[in-house]
C-alpha positions, -999 to 999 in steps of 0.1 A, spaced: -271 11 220 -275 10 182 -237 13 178 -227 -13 204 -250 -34 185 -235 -25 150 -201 -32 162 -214 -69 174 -225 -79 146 -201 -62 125 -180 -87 138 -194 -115 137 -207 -113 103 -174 -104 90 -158 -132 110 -178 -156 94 -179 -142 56 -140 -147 55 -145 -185 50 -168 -177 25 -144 -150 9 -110 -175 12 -128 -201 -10 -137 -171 -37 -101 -162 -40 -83 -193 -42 -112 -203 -69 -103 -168 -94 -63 -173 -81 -67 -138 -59 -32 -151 -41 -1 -137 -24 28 -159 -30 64 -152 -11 87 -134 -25 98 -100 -33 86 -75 -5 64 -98 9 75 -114 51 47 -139 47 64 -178 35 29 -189 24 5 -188 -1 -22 -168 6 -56 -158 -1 -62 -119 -6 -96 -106 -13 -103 -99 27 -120 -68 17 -147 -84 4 -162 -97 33 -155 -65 50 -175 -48 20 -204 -71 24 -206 -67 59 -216 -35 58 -239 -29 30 -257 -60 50 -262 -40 85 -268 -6 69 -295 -21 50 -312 -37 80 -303 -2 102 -322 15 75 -354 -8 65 -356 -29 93 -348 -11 124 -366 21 140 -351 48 168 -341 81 171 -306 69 159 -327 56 123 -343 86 118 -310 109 119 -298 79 92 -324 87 71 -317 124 69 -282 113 57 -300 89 33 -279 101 0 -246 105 21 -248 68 28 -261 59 -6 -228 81 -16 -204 70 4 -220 28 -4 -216 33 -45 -175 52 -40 -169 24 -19 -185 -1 -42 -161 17 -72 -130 12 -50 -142 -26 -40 -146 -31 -80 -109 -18 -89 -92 -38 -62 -109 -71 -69 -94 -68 -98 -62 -60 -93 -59 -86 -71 -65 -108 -95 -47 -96 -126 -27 -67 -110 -39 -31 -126 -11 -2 -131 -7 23 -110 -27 49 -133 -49 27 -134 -56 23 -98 -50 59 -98 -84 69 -119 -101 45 -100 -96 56 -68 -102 94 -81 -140 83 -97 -152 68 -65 -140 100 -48 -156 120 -71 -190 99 -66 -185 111 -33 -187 147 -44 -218 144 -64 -236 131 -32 -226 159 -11 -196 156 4 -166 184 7 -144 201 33 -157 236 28 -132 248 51 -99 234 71 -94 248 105 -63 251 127 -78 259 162 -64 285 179 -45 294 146 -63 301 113 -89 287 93 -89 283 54 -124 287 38 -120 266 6 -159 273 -4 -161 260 -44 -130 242 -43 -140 219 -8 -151 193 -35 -120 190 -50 -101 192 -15 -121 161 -5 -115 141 -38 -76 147 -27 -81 139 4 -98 106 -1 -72 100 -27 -43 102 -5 -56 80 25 -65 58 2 -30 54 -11 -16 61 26 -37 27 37 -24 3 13 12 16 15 9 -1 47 -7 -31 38 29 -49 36 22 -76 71 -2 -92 87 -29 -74 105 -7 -41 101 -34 -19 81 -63 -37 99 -48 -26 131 -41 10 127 -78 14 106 -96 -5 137 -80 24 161 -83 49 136 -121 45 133 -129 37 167 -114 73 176 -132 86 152 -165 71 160 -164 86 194 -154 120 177 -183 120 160 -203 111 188 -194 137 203 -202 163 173 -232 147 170 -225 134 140 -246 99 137 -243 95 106 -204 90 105 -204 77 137 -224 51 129 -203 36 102 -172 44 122 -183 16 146 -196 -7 121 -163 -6 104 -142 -7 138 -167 -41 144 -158 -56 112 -120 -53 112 -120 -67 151 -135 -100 132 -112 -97 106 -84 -94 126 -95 -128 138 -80 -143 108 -56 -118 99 -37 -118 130 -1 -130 121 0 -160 111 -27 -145 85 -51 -169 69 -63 -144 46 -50 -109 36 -72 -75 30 -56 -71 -6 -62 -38 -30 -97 -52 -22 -98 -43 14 -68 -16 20 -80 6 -7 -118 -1 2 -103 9 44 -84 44 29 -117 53 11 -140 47 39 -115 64 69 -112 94 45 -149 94 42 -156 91 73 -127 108 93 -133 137 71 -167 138 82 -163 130 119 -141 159 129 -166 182 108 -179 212 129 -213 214 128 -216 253 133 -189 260 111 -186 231 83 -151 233 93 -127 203 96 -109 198 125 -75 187 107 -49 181 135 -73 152 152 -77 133 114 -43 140 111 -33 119 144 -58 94 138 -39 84 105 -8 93 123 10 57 109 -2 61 78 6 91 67 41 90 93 53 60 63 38 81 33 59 113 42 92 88 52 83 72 20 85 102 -4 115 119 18 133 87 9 132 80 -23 138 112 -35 172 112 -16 181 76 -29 171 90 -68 140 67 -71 109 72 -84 84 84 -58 58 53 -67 84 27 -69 82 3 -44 114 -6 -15 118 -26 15 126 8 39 87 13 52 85 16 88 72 -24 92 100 -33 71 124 -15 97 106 -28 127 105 -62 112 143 -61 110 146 -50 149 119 -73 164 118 -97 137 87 -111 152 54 -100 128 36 -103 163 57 -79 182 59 -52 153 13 -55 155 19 -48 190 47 -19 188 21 -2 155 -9 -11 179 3 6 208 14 34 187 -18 33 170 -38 36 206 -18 66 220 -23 86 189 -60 79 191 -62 90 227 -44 121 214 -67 130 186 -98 121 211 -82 143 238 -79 173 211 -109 175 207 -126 173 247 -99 193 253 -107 221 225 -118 248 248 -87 246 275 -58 259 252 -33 245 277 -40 204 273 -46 207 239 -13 216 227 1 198 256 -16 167 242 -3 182 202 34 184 222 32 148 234 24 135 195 53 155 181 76 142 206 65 105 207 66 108 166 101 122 167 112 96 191 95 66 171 114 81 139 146 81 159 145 48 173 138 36 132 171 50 124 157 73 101 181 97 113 211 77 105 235 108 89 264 84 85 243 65 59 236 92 43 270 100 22 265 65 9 234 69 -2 245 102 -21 272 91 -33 250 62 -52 223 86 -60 230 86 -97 236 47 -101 203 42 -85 184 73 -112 200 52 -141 192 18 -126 153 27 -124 156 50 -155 166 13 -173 134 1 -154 110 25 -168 121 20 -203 121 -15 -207 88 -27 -210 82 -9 -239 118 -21 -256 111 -54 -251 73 -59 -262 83 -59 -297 107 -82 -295 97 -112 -312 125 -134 -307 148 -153 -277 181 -144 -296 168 -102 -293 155 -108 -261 193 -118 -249 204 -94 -270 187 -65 -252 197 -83 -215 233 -82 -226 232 -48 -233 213 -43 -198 241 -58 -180 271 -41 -199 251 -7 -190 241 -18 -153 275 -38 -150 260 -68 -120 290 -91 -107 275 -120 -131 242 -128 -150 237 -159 -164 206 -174 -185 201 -217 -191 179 -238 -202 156 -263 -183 186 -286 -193 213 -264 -178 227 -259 -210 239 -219 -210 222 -197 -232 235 -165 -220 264 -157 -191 282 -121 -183 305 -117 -155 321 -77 -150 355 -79 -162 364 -50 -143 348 -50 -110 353 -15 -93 374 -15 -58 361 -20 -25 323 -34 -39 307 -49 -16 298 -88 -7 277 -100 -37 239 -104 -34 225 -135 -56 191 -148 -63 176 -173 -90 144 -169 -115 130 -200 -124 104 -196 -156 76 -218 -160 94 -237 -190 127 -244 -163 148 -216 -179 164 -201 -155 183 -165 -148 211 -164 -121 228 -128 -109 251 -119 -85 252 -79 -76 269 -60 -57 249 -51 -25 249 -61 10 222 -64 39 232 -28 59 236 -12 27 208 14 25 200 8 -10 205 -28 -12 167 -34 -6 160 -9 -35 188 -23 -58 180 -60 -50 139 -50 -60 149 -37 -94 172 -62 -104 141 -85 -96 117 -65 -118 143 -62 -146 147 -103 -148 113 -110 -146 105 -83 -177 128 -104 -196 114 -138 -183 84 -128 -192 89 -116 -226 107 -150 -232 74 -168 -219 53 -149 -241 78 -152 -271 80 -194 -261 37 -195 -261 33 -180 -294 59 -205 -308 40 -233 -291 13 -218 -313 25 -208 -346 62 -231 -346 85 -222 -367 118 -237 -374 145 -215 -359 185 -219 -344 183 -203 -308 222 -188 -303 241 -175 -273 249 -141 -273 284 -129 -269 293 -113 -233 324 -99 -256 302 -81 -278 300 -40 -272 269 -26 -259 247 -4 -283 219 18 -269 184 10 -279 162 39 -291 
């Protein structure tokens, strides 16, 4: 009864700290504008997590002081597991209210992520051994610590990988934890199946407001606070009592989705020559916005995906003692995981001369990417700043790139005199600075181009490096003027590379 109850007011709690949560973001500017990867056209809050977060600190302090049962009791044995897994997730909360905010680098998120983990650890948790019924089993013994920070590590990335639409990573955690829940239910574990349903509770009431059209979005806040708890929690929910084993092929099927866009993730942008944390519009969401084109329909096509991978994982494990059904139920996931993959067109072997054959323009393109931050943060003028640009675009050669004033008046313009053959149509977009300067480029991409998402993304990122160096450079002489002739730089001149 405790965890029906739990899940009730899990929800309703949640539903109603979101109001609370929206006004704290828009107040510290925790928004998501369009743009870029982003399918929303809105402004919109982030910091969902949050309420999440409060949520259930608030109803496991009341299971725990103000409640009594068998159920309590079993809680209380698991006292410092809960205090463990409450402080990770307070870490993770921590680092993604801030990067909301003022956006944190990857490493950055990256430590983060791997202390709250490791708080984990010092409170007791571990896989001290990985077994593959009816196969083998791995006995990790002094390294199960480790295994675990790793693990929580990489569902924690896997989650807010998919946090790119409305409702997407709230729908595939709600399934993901209710399966889980009655995993550990059935183990016997209380403990994790308690928060299982509390957080299953929670993101049915925040789905309530994240449902497309959202009203508020999880953020770092809430996706990377979801992977932490799922990897707690999923780790310890398929954990054999007898053995202290972990059951990996249900976890594995309960974060089918997740994990389904990490691997497609990796396996593609190693092909395409990108860097393997780079961002790109190819995720599976992206794809099925582009069939359905609908944010509703794609919840609906994840949720039902979501569902049948939970009934598998659940099925695993009643079924664990009749070999038949369980790998008859393994069988139906690998084929209804092939056919989703299919039906994506991630098997599309005509595309993939193309993408080969582009391969190294794409490596150089990004290797440009990674080295420009550093070029241009000395650079203490607008004349260097176009300086550097023009030799960007005689190295990256774009159909056109121009650069005006809030006046019009050109600062900067470079058009390939030597387009190659057969290019395709060009691709153009505008950045508007907040003084009215403005950058214009044309290059040479199209919409069923494989890459184009990829090359259109770090074009974007390249421009608005230099737009904001040129802010930066425009503040300081706001605040220190000096008297200075701004001058166009030649598109004639040759390009010299920058050590």
């Amino acid at each position: 009864m405790i965890y029906v109850v739990t899940s009730i007011v899990g929800l309703f709690l949640t539903l109603l700290l979101v109001f609370v949560v929206q006004k704290i973001a828009i107040r510290v500017g925790a928004i998501s504008h369009p743009g870029g990867r982003s399918i929303h056209r809105d402004p919109t809050p982030l910091l969902g997590g949050l309420a999440i977060y409060v949520a259930l600190v608030a109803i496991s302090a009341v299971a725990l002081f103000a409640s009594k049962g068998p159920v309590v009791q079993e809680l209380w044995q698991s006292k410092w597991k809960i205090l463990g897994a409450l402080l990770g997730a307070t870490t993770i909360l921590i680092v993604g209210i801030i990067d909301d905010i003022v956006v944190l680098r990857a490493r950055t998120k990256l430590l983060g992520q791997f202390t709250a983990a490791l708080v984990c650890m010092a409170f007791g948790f571990g896989i001290p051994a990985i077994n593959f019924p009816y196969l083998f089993t791995i006995q990790l013994d002094a390294f199960g610590g480790l295994a675990f920070v790793f693990w929580v590590v990489a569902i924690t990335n896997a989650v807010n990988l998919i946090d790119g639409m409305d409702g997407l990573a709230s729908t595939v955690c709600f399934f993901a934890s209710l399966g889980n829940g009655i995993i550990a239910l059935s183990l016997g574990n209380t403990f994790i199946a308690f928060f299982s349903f509390m957080i299953a509770g929670s993101l049915l009431g925040f789905l309530f407001h994240n449902f497309p059209p959202a009203k508020i979005f999880l953020g770092d806040t809430g996706s990377m606070l979801l992977g932490f708890l799922l990897a707690v929690v999923v780790a310890g929910g398929n954990m054999q009592k007898r053995e202290a084993a972990l059951m990996i092929f249900a976890p594995l099927l309960l974060l089918a989705f997740s994990l389904l866009d990490v691997f497609l993730s990796v396996v593609r942008r190693f092909i395409r020559g990108k860097p393997i944390m780079s961002s790109d519009l190819g995720h599976i969401h992206h794809r099925l916005m582009r069939r359905f084109r609908n944010p509703r329909r794609v919840l609906v096509v994840v949720g039902l995906f979501s569902m049948l991978m939970t009934f598998v994982s659940i099925g695993t494990q009643y079924f664990l003692q009749n070999p038949s059904i369980f790998w008859l139920l393994l069988l139906v996931a690998t084929v209804v995981l092939f056919f989703f993959v299919f039906v994506l067109g991630y098997f599309r072997v005509d595309r993939l001369r193309g993408v080969l054959e582009t391969r190294r323009e794409v490596k150089f393109l990004f290797s440009v990417l990674a080295y420009l931050p550093e070029v241009l943060a000395p650079l203490k003028t607008q004349e260097e700043v176009l300086q550097e640009l023009n030799w960007v675009c005689h190295a990256l050669r774009p159909f056109q790139m121009s650069f005006s004033d809030a006046k019009k008046n050109p600062l900067y313009f470079y058009k390939n005199p030597r387009p190659s053959e057969g290019e395709r149509p060009p691709y153009n977009e505008t950045y508007v600075l907040l003084s009215g300067d403005t950058f214009y480029w044309e290059i040479p991409t199209q919409n069923t181009d494989p890459t184009s998402c990829d090359l259109r993304l770090a074009w974007r990122e390249i421009i608005v490096l230099f737009g904001q160096r040129l802010q930066k450079i425009t503040a300081s002489q706001i605040d220190n003027p000096t008297p200075s002739d701004l001058k166009t730089i030649p598109t004639s001149s040759s390009p010299t590379l920058h050590s």
